[in-house]
DRENDO-1510 file (C-alpha; in Angstrom, 1 decimal, always signed):
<recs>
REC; n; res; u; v; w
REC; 1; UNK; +8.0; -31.7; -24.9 .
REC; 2; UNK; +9.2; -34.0; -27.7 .
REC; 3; UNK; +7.7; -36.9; -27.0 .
REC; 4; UNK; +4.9; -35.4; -26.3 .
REC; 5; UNK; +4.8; -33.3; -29.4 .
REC; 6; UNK; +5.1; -37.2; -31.4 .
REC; 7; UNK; +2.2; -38.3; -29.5 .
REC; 8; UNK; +0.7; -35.2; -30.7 .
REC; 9; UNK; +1.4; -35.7; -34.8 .
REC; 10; UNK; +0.6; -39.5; -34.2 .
REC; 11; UNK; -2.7; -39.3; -32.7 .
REC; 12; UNK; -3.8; -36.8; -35.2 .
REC; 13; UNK; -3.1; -39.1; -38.0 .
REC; 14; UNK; -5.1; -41.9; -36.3 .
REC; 15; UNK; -8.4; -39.7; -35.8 .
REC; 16; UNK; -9.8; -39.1; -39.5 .
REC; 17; UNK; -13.5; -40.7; -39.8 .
REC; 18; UNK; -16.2; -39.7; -42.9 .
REC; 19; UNK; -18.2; -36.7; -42.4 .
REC; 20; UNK; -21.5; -38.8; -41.7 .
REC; 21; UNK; -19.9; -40.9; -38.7 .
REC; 22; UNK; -20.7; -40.8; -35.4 .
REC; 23; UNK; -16.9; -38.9; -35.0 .
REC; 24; UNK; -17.3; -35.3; -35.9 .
REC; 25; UNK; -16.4; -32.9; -33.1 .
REC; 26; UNK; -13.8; -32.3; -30.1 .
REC; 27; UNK; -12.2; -34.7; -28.5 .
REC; 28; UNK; -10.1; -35.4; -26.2 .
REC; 29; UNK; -7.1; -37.6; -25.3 .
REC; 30; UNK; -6.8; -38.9; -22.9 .
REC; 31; UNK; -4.6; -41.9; -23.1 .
REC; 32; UNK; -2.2; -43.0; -25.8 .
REC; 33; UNK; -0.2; -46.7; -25.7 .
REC; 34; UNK; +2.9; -46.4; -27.6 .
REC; 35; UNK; +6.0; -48.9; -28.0 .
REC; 36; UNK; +4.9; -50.3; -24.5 .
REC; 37; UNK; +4.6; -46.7; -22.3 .
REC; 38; UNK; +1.2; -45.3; -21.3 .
REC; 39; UNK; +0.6; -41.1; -21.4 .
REC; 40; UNK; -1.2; -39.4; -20.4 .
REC; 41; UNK; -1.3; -36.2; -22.9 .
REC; 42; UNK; -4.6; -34.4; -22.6 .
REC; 43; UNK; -4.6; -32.6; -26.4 .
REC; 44; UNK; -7.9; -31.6; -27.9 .
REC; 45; UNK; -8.8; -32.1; -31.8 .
REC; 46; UNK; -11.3; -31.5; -33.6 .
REC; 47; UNK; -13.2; -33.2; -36.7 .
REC; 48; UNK; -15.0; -30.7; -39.1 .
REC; 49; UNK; -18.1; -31.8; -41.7 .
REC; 50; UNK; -16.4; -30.1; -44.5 .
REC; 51; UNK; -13.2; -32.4; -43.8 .
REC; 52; UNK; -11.2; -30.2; -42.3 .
REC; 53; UNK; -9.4; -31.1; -39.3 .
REC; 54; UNK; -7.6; -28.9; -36.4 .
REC; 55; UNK; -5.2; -29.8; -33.5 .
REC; 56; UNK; -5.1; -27.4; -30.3 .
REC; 57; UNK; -7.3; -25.0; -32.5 .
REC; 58; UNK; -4.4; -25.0; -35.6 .
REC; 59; UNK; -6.2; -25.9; -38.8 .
REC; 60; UNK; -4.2; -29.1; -40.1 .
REC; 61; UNK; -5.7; -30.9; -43.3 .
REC; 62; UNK; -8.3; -32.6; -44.8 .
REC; 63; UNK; -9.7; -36.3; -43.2 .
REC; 64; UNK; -11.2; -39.2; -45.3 .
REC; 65; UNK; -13.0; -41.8; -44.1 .
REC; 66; UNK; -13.2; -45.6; -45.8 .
REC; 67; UNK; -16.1; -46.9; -44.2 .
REC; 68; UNK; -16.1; -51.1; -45.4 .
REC; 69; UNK; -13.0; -51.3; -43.3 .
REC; 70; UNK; -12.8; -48.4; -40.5 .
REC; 71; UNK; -9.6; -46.6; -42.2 .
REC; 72; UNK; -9.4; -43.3; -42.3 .
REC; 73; UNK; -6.5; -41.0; -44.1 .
REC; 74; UNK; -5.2; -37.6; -43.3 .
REC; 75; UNK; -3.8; -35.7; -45.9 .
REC; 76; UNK; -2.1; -32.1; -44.6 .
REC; 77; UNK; +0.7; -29.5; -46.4 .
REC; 78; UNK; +1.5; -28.2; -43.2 .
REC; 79; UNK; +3.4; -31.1; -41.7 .
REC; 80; UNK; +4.2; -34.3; -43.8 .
REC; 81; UNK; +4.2; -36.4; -40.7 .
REC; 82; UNK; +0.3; -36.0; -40.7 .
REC; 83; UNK; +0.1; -37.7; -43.6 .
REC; 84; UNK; -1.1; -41.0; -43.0 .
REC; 85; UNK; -3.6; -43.7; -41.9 .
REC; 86; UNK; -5.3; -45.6; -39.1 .
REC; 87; UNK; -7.9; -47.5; -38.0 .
REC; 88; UNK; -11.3; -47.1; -35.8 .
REC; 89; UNK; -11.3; -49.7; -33.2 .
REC; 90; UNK; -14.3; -48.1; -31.2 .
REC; 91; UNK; -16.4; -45.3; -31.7 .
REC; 92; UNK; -19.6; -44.3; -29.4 .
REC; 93; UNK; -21.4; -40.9; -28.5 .
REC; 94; UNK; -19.1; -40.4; -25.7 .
REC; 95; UNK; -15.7; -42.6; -26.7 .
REC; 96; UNK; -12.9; -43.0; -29.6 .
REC; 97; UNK; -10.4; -46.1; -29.7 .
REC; 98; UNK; -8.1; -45.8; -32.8 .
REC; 99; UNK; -5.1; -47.2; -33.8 .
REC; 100; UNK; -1.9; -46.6; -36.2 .
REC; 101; UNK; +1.1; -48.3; -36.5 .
REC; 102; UNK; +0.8; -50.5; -33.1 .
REC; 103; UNK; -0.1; -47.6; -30.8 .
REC; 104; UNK; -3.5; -47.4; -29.2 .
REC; 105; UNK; -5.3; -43.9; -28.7 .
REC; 106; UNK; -7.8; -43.4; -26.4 .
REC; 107; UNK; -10.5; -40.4; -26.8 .
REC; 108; UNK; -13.9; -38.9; -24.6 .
REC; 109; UNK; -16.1; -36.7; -26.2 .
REC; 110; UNK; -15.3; -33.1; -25.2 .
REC; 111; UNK; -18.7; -31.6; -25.1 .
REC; 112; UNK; -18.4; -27.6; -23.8 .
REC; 113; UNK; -21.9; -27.1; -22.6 .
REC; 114; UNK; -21.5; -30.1; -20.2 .
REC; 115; UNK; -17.6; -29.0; -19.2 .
REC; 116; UNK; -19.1; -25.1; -18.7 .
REC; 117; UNK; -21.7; -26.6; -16.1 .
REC; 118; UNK; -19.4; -28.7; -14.2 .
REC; 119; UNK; -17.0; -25.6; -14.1 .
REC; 120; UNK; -19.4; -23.5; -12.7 .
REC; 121; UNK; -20.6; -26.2; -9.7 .
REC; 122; UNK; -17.4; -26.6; -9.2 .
REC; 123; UNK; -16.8; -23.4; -7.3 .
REC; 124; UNK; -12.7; -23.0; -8.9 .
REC; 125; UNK; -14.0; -19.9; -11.0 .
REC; 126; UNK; -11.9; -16.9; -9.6 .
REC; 127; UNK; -8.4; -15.8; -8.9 .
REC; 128; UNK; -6.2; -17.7; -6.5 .
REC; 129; UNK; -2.9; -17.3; -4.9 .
REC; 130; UNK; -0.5; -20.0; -5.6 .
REC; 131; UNK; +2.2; -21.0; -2.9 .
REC; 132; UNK; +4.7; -24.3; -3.6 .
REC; 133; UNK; +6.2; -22.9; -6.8 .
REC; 134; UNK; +9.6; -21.4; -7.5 .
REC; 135; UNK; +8.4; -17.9; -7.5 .
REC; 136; UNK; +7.3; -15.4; -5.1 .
REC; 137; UNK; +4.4; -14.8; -6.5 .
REC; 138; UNK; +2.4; -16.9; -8.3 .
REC; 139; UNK; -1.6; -16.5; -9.5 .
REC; 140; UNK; -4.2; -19.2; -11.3 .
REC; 141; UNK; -7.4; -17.6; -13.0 .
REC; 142; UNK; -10.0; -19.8; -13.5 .
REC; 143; UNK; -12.8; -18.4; -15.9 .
REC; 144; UNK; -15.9; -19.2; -16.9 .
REC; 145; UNK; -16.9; -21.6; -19.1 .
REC; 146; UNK; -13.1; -23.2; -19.7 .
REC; 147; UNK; -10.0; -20.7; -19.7 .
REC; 148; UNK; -7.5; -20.5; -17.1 .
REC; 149; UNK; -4.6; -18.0; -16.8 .
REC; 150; UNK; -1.0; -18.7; -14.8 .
REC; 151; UNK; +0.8; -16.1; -14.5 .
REC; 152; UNK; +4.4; -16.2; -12.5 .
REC; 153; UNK; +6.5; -13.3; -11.0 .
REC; 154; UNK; +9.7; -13.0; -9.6 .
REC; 155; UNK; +13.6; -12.4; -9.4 .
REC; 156; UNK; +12.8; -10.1; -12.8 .
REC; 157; UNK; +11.5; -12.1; -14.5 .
REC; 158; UNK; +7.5; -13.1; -15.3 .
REC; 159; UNK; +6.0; -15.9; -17.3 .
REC; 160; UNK; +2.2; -15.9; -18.7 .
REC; 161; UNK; +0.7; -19.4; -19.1 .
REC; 162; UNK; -3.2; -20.1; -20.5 .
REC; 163; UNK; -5.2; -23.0; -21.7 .
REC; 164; UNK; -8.7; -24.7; -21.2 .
REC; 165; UNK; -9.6; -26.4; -17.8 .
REC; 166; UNK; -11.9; -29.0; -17.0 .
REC; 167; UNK; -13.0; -29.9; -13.8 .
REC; 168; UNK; -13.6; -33.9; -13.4 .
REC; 169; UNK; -16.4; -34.5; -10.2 .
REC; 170; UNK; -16.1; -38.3; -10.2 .
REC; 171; UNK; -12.3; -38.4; -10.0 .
REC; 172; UNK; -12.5; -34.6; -8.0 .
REC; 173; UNK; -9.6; -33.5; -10.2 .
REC; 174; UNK; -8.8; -30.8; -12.6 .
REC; 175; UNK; -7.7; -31.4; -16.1 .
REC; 176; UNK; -5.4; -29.1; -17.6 .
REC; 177; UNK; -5.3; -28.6; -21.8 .
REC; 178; UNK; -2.7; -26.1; -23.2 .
REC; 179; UNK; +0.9; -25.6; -23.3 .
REC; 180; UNK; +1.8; -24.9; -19.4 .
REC; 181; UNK; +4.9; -26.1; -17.8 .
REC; 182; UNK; +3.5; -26.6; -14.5 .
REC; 183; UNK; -0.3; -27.2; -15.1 .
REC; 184; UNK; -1.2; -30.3; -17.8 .
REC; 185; UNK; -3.0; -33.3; -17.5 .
REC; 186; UNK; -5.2; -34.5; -14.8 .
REC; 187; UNK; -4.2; -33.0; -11.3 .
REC; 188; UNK; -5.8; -34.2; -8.4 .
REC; 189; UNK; -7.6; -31.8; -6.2 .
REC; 190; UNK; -8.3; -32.1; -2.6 .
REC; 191; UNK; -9.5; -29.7; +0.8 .
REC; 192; UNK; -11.7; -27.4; -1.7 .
REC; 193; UNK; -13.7; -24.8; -0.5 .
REC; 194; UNK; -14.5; -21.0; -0.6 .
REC; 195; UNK; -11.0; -19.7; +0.2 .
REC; 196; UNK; -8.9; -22.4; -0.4 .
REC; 197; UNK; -7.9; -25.7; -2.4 .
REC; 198; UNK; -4.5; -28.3; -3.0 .
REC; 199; UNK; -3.2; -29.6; -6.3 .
REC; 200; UNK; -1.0; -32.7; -6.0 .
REC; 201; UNK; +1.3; -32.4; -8.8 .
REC; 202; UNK; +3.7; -35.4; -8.7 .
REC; 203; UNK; +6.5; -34.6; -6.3 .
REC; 204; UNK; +4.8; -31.3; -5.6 .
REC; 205; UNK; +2.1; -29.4; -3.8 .
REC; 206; UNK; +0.6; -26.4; -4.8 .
REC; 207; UNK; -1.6; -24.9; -2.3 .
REC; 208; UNK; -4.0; -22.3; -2.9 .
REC; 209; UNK; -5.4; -19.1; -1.1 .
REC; 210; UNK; -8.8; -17.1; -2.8 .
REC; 211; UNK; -7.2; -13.4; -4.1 .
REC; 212; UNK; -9.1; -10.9; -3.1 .
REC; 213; UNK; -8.3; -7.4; -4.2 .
REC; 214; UNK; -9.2; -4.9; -1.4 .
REC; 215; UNK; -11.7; -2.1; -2.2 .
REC; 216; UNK; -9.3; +0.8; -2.3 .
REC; 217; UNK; -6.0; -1.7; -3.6 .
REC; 218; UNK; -6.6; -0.5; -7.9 .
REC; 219; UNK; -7.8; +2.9; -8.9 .
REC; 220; UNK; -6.8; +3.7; -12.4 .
REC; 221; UNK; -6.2; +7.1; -13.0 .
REC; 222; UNK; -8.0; +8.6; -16.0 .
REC; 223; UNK; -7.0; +12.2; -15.4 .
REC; 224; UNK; -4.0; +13.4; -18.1 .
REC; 225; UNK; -1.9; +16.8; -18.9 .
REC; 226; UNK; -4.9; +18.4; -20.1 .
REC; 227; UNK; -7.6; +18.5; -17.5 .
REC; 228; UNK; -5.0; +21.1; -15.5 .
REC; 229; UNK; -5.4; +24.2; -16.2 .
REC; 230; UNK; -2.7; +26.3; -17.7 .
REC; 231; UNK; -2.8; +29.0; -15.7 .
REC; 232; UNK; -4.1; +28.4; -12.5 .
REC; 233; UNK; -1.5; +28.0; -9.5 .
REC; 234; UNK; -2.4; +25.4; -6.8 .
REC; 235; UNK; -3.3; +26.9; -3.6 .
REC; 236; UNK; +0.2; +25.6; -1.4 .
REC; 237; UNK; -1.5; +26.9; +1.8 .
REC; 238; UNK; -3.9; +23.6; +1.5 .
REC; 239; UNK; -0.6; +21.5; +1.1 .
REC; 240; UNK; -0.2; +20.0; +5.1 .
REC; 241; UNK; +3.6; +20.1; +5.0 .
REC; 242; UNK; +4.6; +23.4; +4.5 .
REC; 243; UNK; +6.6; +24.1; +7.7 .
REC; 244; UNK; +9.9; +22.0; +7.4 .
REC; 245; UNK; +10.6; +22.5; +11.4 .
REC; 246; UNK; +7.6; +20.8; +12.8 .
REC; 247; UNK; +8.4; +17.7; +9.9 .
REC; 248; UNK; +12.1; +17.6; +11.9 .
REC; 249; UNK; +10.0; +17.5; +14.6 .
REC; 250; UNK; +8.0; +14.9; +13.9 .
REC; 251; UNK; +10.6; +12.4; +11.7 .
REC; 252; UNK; +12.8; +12.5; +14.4 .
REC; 253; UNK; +10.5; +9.7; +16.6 .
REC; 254; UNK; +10.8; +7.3; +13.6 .
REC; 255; UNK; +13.1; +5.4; +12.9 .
REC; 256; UNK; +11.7; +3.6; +9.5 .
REC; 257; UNK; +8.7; +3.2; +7.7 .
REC; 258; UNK; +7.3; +0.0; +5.4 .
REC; 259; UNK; +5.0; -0.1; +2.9 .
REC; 260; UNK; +4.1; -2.7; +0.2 .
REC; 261; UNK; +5.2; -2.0; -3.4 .
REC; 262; UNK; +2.2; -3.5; -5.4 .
REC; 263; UNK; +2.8; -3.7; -9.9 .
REC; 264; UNK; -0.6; -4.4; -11.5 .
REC; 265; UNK; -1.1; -7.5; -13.4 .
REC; 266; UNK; -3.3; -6.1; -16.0 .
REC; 267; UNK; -4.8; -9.6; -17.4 .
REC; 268; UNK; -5.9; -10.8; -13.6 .
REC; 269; UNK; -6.4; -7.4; -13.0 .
REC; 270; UNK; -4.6; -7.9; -9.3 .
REC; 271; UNK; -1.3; -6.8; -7.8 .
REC; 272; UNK; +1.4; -9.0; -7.5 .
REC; 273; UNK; +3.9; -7.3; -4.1 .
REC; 274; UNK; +6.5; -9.3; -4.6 .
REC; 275; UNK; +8.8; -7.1; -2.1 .
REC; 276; UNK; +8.4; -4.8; +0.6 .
REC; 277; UNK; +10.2; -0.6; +0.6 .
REC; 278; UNK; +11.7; +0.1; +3.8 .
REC; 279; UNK; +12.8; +3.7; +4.5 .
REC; 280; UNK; +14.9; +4.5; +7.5 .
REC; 281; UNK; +15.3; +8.1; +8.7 .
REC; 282; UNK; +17.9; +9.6; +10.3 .
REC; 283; UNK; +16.9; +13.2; +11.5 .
REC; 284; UNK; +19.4; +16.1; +12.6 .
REC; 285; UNK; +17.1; +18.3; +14.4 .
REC; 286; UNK; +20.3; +20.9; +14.8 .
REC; 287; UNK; +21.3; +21.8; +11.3 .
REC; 288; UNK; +18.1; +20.5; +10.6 .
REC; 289; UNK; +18.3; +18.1; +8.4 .
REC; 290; UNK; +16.0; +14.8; +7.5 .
REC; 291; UNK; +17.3; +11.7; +5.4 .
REC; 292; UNK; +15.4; +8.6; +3.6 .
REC; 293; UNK; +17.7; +5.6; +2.7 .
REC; 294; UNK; +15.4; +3.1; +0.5 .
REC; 295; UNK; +15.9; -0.4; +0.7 .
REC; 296; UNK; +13.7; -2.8; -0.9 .
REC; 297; UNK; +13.1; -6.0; +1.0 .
REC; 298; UNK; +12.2; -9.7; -0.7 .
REC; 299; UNK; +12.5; -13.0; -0.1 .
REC; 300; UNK; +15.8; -13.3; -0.7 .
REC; 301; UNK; +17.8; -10.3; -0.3 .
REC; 302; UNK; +17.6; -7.0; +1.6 .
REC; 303; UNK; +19.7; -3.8; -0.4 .
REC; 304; UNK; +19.5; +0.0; -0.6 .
REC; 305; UNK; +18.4; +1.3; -4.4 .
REC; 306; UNK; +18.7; +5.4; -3.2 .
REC; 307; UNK; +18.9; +8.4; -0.7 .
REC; 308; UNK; +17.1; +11.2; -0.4 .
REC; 309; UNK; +17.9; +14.0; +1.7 .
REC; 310; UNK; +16.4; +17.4; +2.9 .
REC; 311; UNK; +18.0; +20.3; +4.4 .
REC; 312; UNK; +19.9; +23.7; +4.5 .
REC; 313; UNK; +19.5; +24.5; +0.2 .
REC; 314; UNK; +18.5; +20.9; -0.4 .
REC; 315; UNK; +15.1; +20.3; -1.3 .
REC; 316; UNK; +14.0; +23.7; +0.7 .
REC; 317; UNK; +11.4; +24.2; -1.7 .
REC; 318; UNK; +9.9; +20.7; -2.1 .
REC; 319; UNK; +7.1; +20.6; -0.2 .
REC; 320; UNK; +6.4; +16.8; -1.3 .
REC; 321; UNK; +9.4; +16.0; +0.0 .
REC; 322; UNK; +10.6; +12.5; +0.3 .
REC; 323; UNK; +9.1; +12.0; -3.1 .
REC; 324; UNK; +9.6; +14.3; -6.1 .
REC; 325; UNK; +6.9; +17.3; -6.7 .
REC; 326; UNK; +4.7; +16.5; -9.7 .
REC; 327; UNK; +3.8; +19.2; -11.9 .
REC; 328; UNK; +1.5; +20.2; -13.3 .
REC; 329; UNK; -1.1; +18.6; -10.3 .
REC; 330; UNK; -4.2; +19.5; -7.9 .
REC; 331; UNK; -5.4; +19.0; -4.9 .
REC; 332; UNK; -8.6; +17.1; -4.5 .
REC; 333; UNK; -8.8; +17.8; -1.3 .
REC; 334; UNK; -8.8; +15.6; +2.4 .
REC; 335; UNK; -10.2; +12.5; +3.0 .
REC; 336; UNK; -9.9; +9.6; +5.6 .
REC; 337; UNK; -7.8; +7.1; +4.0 .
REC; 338; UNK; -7.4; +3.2; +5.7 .
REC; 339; UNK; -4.4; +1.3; +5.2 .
REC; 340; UNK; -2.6; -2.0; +7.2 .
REC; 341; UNK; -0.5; +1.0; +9.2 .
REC; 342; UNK; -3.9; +2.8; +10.3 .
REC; 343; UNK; -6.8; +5.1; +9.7 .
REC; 344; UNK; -5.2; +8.5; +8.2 .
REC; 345; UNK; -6.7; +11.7; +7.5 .
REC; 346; UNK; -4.8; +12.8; +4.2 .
REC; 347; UNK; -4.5; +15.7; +1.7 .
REC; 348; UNK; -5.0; +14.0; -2.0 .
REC; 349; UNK; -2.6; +15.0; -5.1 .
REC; 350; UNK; -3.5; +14.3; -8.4 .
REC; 351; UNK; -0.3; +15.4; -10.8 .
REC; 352; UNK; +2.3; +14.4; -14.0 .
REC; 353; UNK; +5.8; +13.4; -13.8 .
REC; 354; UNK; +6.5; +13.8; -17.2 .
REC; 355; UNK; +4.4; +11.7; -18.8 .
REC; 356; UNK; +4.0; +9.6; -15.3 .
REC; 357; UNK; +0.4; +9.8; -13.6 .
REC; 358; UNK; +0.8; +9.9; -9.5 .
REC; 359; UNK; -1.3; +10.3; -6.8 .
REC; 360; UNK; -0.3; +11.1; -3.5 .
REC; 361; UNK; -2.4; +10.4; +0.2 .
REC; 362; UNK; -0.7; +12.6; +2.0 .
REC; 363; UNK; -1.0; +11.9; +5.9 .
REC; 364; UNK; -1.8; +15.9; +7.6 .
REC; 365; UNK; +0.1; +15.5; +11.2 .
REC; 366; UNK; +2.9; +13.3; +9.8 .
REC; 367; UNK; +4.7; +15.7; +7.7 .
REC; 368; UNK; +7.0; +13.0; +5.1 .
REC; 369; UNK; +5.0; +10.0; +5.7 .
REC; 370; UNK; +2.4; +8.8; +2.3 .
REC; 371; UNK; -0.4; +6.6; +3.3 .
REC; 372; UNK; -0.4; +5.7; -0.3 .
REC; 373; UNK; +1.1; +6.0; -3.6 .
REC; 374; UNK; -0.2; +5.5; -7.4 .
REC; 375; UNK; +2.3; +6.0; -10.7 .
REC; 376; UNK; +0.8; +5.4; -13.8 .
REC; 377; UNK; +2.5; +5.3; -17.1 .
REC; 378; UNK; +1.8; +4.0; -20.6 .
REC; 379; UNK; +4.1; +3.5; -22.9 .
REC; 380; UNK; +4.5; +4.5; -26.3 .
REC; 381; UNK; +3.9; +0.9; -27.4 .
REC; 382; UNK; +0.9; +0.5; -25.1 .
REC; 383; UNK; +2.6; -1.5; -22.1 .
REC; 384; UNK; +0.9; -0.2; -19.0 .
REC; 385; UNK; +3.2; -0.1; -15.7 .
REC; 386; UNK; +1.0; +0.4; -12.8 .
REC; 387; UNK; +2.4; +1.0; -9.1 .
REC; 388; UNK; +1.3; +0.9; -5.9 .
REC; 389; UNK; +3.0; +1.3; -2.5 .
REC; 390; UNK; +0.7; +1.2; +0.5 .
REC; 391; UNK; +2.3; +2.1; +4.3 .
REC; 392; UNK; +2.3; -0.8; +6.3 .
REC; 393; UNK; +3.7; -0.1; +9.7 .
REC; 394; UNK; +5.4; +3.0; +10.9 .
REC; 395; UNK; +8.4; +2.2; +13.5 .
REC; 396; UNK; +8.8; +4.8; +16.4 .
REC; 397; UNK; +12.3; +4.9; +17.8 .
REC; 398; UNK; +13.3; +3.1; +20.2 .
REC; 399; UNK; +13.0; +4.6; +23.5 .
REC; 400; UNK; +16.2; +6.3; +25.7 .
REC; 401; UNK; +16.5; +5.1; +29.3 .
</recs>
């Protein structure tokens, strides 16, 4: 970053031209020869009229230009090392050469509605899931006309990258501007099309997958605290698990139950799963008694976060039982709900945990099992946390001989 940062502050003090020149606008570098080493930094600057210059859209200085020998002089308060001068070795419509103190810069005319066109042909624009980096879960947004979007999840922790992209048909590459750690420069691009593409980084390959959000995968729930009425009691004889003996019943042929834990990404608006929930059961049908261990399963480690149990006093009156009963909430009513475990016909709950929004698909002949699960929250600051968790398979017991 620091040598790159010098090429920066150098480059800029070699790039002041008069106002009436041929060199007001962006531009971009795209090569810079210094103390016998090529780069190849890809920064963007941009030459004002009024003689104001800027550097990755930071206002700088002022720029003068001497036009009977080519010089030109920068003159900025916010950094001393842009003082300075340089000279104009080339300068067309589409191309910049200068020069200061024995390093050569090399420029192209950045010219947005050309980029914007070639963006849009280039069939990139969308979200795609990135596999090849060190996390578990990686997404690249590519927007129209020029932004792009990284964002990187895993092991607790989550990085948020951005920047402009341009994609370069002759050389079939994609040329990265910003301040990313794994996406700068000029990255080759190969086996495009509609659902997938490679990037060659050196020494690494990132392959990507189109993302695309199923129908029923984010539903934001608008409802809060005050569209339930005070005083009106939900009607429990519409609730599908009321009787706690066929539940035992029914538990005691499973053995576990998966679903995917889904947190929204709220500027790709997509769900990064980065790990799976698995509940096992274990079912007394004497005492009676029913218990959920929950393990949460990733990449790299399998490990049990909580127990719940239900039986003689415990949880008798929890009629959501394995999760927690919401209140105040209502009950939308049934509808067929499909999910990577099956087709389900479920009894909806809309309810508060606090100040928690959840809803519950409730599956009607598989008293304890949720197709699907929503918890909203915002907090006081305005950080959303959305979750989802989706069933995935159901596993019967194994059968007695």
């Amino acid at each position: 970053m620091k040598h790159i940062f010098v090429i920066l502050l150098l480059s800029i003090t070699s790039v002041l031209v008069a106002q009436n020149s041929k060199l007001p606008g962006i531009w971009l570098m795209t090569r810079a020869d210094m103390h016998g080493e090529t780069r190849h930094p890809y920064q963007l600057f941009e030459f004002r009229d009024d003689g104001t210059f800027l550097a990755m859209d930071m206002k700088m200085g002022t720029w003068k230009y001497r036009q009977n020998d080519q010089h030109i002089f920068l003159k900025s308060r916010r950094n001393k090392d842009f003082n300075g001068e340089g000279r104009v070795q080339k300068l067309t419509a589409d191309t910049l050469i200068m020069e200061k103190d024995g390093s050569t810069f090399y420029y192209r005319r950045f010219c947005p509605q050309k980029i914007a066109q070639a963006n849009r042909a280039s069939h990139l624009i969308g979200k795609w899931r990135l596999s090849g980096t060190e996390y578990p879960f990686a997404v690249l947004q590519f927007r129209a006309p020029d932004a792009f979007t990284l964002i990187r999840s895993g092991n607790g922790e989550t990085s948020q990258e951005s920047g402009t992209w341009l994609f370069d048909p002759k050389e079939n590459a994609v040329i990265f501007i910003g301040f990313s750690h794994l996406l700068r420069g000029k990255i080759p691009l190969s086996h495009l099309n509609t659902t997938g593409f490679t990037l060659q980084l050196p020494g690494q390959t990132l392959k990507a997958q189109v993302l695309k959000n199923k129908s029923n995968a984010i539903e934001r729930l608008t409802f809060s605290e005050d569209d339930f009425p005070e005083e009106a009691e939900p009607d429990q004889s519409r609730l599908p698990w009321r009787d706690f003996e066929t539940m035992v019943d029914v538990l005691q042929k499973v053995a576990s139950l998966q679903y995917d834990f889904g947190e929204l990404v709220s500027d790709l608006n997509t769900l990064k799963q980065t790990h799976s929930i698995l509940y096992k059961l274990k079912v007394d049908a004497e005492k009676p008694g029913v218990s959920f261990s929950y393990l949460t399963v990733s990449s790299n480690d399998t490990s049990q976060f909580a127990e719940r149990y239900k039986g003689g006093l415990s949880e008798r009156y929890n009629v959501f039982f394995p999760q927690k009963e919401p209140w105040p909430y209502r009950i939308k009513g049934v509808e067929s709900l499909t999910v990577p475990a099956g087709t389900f016909a479920c009894t909806v709950i809309e309810g508060m945990d606090g100040d928690k929004k959840i809803k519950y698909w409730m599956i009607n002949d598989w008293p304890g099992v949720y197709a699907k699960i929503i918890k909203e929250e915002v907090a006081p600051f305005g950080k959303l946390t959305y979750h989802v968790q989706e069933l995935m398979k159901i596993q019967s017991q194994p059968k007695k001989e």
